[in-house]
C-alpha positions as CSV (number, residue, x, y, z in Angstrom):
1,X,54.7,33.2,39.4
2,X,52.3,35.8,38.8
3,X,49.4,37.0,41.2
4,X,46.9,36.5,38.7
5,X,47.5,32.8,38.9
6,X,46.4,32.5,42.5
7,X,43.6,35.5,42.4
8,X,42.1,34.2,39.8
9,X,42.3,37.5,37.4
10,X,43.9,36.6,34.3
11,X,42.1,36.6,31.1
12,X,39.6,34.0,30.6
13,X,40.9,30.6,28.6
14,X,39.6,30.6,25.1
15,X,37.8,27.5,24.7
16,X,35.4,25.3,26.5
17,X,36.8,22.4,28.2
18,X,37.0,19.5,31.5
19,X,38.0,19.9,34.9
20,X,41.0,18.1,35.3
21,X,40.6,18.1,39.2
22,X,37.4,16.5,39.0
23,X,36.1,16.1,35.3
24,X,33.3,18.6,35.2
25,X,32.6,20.2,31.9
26,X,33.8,24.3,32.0
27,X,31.8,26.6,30.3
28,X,34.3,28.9,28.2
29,X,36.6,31.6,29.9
30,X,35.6,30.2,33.0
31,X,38.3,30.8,35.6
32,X,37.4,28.2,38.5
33,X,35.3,24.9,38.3
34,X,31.8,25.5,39.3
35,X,31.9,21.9,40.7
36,X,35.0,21.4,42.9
37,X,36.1,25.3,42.9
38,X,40.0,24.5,41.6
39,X,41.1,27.4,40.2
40,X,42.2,26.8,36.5
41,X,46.1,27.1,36.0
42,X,47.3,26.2,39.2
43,X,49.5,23.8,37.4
44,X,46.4,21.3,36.8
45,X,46.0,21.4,32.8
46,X,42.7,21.9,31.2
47,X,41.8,18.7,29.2
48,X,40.2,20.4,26.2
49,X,37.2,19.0,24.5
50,X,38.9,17.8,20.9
51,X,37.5,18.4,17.4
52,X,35.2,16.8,16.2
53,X,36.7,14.0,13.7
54,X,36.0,11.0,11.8
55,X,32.9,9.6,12.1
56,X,31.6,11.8,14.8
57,X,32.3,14.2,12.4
58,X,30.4,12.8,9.5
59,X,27.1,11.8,11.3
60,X,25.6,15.2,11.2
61,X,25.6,15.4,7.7
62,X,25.3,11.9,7.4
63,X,22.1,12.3,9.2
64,X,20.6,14.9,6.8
65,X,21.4,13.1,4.0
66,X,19.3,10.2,4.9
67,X,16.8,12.9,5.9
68,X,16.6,14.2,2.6
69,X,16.4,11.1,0.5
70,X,13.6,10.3,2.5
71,X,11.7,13.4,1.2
72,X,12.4,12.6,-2.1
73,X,11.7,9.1,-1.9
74,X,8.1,10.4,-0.2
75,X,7.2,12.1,-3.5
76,X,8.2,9.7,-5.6
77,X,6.0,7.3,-3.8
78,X,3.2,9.0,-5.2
79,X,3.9,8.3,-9.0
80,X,5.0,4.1,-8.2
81,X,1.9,2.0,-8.5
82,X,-0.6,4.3,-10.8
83,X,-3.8,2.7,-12.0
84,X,-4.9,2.6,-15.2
85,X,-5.8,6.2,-16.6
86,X,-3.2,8.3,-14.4
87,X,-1.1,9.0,-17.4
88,X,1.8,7.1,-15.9
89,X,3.5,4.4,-17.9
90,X,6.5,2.0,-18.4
91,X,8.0,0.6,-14.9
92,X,6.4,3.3,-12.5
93,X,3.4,0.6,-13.0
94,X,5.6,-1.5,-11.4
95,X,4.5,-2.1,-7.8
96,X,1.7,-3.9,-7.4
97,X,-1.6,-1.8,-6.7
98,X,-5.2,-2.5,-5.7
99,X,-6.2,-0.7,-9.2
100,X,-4.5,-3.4,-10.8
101,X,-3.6,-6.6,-8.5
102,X,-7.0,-6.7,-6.8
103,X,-7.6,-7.8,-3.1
104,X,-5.6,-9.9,-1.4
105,X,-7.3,-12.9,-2.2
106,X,-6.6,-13.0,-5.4
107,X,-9.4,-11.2,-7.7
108,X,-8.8,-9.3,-10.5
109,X,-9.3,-5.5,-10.0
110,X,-12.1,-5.3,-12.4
111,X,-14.1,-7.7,-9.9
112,X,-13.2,-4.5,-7.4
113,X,-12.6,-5.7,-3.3
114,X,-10.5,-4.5,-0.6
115,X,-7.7,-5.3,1.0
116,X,-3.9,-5.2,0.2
117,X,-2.6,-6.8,-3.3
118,X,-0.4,-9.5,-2.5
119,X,3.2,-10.4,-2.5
120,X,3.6,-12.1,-6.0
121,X,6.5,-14.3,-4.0
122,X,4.1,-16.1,-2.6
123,X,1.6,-16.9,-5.5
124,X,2.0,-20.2,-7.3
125,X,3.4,-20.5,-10.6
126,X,0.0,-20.5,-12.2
127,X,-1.4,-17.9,-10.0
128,X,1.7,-15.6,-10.9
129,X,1.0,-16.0,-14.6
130,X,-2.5,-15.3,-14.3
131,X,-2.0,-12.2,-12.6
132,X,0.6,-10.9,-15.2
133,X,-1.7,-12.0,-17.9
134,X,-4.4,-9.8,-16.7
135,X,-1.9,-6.9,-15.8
136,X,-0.8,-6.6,-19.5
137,X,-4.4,-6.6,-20.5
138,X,-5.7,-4.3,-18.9
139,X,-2.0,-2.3,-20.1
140,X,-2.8,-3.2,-23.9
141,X,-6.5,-2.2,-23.4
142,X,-5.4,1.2,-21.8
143,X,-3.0,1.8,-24.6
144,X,0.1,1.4,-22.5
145,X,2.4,0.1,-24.4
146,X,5.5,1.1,-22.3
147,X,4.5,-1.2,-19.6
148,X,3.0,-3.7,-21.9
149,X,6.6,-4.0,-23.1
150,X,7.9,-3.8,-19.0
151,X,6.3,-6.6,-18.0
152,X,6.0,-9.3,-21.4
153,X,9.3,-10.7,-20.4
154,X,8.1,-11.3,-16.5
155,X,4.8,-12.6,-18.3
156,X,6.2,-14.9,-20.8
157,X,8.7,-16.6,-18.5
158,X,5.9,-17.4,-16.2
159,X,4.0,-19.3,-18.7
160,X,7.1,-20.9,-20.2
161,X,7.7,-22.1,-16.2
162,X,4.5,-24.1,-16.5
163,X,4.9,-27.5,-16.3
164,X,1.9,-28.7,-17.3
165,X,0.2,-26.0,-18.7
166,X,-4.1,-25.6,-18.8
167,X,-5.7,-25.0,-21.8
168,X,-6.2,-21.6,-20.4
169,X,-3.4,-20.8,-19.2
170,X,-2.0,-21.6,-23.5
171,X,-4.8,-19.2,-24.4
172,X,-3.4,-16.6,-22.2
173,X,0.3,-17.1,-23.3
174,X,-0.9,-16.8,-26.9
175,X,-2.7,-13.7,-26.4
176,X,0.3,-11.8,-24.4
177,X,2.4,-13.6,-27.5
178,X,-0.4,-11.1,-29.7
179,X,-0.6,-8.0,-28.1
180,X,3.8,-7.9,-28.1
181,X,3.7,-9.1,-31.4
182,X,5.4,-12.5,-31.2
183,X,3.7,-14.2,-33.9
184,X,6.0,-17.8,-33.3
185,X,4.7,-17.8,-30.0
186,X,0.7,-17.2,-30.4
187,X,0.9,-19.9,-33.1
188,X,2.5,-22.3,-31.2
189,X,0.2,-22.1,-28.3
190,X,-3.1,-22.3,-30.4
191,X,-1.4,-25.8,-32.4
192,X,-0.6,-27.3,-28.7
193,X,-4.9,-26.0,-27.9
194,X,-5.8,-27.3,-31.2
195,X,-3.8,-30.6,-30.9
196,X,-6.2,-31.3,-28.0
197,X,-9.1,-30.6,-29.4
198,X,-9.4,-29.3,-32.8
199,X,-12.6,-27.7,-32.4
200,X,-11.5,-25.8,-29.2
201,X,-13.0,-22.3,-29.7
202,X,-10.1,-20.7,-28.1
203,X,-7.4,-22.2,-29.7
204,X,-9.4,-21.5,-32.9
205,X,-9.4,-17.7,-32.3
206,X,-5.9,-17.7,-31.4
207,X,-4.6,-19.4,-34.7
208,X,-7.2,-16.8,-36.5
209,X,-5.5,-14.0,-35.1
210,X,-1.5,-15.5,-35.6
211,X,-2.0,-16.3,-38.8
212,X,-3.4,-12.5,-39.8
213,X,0.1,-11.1,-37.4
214,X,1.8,-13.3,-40.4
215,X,0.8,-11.9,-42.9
216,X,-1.7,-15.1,-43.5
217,X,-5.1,-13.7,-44.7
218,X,-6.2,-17.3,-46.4
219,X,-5.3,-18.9,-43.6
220,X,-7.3,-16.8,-40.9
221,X,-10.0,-17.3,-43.3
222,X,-9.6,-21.3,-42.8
223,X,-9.6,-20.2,-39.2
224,X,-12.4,-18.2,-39.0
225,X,-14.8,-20.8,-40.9
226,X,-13.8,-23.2,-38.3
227,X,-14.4,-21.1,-35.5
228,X,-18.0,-20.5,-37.1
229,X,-18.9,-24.1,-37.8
230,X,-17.6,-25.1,-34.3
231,X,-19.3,-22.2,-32.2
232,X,-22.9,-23.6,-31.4
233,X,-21.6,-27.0,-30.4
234,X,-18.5,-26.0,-28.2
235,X,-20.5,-23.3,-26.4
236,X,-22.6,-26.0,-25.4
237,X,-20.6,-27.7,-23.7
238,X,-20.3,-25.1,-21.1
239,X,-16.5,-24.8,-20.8
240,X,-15.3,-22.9,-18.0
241,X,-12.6,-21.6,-20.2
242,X,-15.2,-20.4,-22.5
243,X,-17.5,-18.7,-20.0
244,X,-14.5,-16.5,-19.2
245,X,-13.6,-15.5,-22.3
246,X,-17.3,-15.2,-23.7
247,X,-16.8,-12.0,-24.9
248,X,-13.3,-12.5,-27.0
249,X,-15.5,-15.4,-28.7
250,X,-18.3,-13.1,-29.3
251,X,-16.0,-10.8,-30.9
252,X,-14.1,-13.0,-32.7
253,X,-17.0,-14.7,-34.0
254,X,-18.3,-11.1,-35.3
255,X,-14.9,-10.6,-36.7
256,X,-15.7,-14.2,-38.8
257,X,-18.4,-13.2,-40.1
258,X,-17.6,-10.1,-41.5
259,X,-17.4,-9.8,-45.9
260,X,-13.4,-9.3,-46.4
């Protein structure tokens, strides 16, 4: 046995580790424990701290990776959700927005309002459709086609879910049927308007504009004579459906009216 043992002056153990007297953690090359004074090597062993391993091991890294999607996810935040005009197209429109959704209670955004835009989960069918319908509007207006086309399907699967359908609501599935050129389906809702009433201004201006994606001049001419003969009487019937859409009337009456 060597004096250094018992004095305490060999050279300092490389590595940082427990007490094995009593537990408390060393500091490394200490040669005694600052908590129960044993001297290190007087036949108690050191219970080293081990390496780090498996998990333990991971979550560091783990940790800044979750970090650092964060951050990325923060800026590309910024570009989900653009209104109308920020240049940003196709499915980064996807989230609703108050540019586009409207308040929570439901208004268009054109009608402006606060508030947060509301989960589309729990809409009813017939809210839901309406609020895709003006979506790709506003999309077709703004010359977005990309997210015309992103959202159509959503649209048109909406409408088709409609049990019983409003007059309306046909007039809105024809017109998303016309701005993603599905001729079949804009003529098919303006025959179930017209089947109700063939004078029904709407439906009129729908089969009008069907029968010219066709490739059927003479028979958006038909069309368009009805539409002209039928105006003064429908309008005054003061329709609710046609008070919304006053102005697509307008236009397509203008439209009618024009020499070929």
């Amino acid at each position: 046995m060597t004096s250094s043992n018992l004095s305490g002056g060999s050279a300092p153990l490389a590595g940082a580790g427990f007490c094995a007297a009593c537990g408390a953690a060393l500091s490394t090359g200490a040669r005694f424990c600052h908590r129960c004074g044993t001297p290190l090597g007087q036949g108690l062993p050191v219970v080293r701290q081990p390496a780090a391993s498996g998990a333990a091991a991971v979550l560091p890294w783990g940790v800044a990776f979750v970090a650092l999607l964060a951050l990325v996810a923060m800026f590309a935040g910024k570009n989900f959700g653009a209104a109308k005009g920020s240049g940003i197209d196709g499915s980064a429109n996807s989230l609703p927005t108050q540019a586009v959704d409207g308040a929570a209670g439901g208004a268009p955004f054109a009608q402006g309002g606060g508030g947060a835009a509301p989960n589309i989960a729990n809409l009813s069918p017939s809210e839901r459709a309406n609020r895709l319908y003006t979506r790709i509007m506003e999309y077709a207006e703004g010359g977005k086609v990309d997210s015309v086309a992103f959202f159509a399907p959503m649209a048109m699967a909406s409408h088709e879910m409609l049990t019983e359908p409003t007059t309306d609501e046909r007039y809105h599935f024809g017109r998303i049927a016309e701005v993603t050129n599905a001729a079949p389906v804009a003529i098919a809702q303006a025959d179930s308007i017209l089947a109700g009433n063939p004078n029904n201004l709407l439906g009129l201006l729908l089969a009008a504009r069907a029968a010219r994606m066709s490739g059927d001049t003479a028979g958006a001419k038909r069309f368009d004579q009805r539409l002209l003969k039928a105006l003064e009487p429908e309008l005054a019937t003061r329709l609710p459906d046609y008070d919304m859409h006053r102005a697509e009337i307008d236009r397509a009456a203008d439209e009618a009216r024009r020499p070929n």
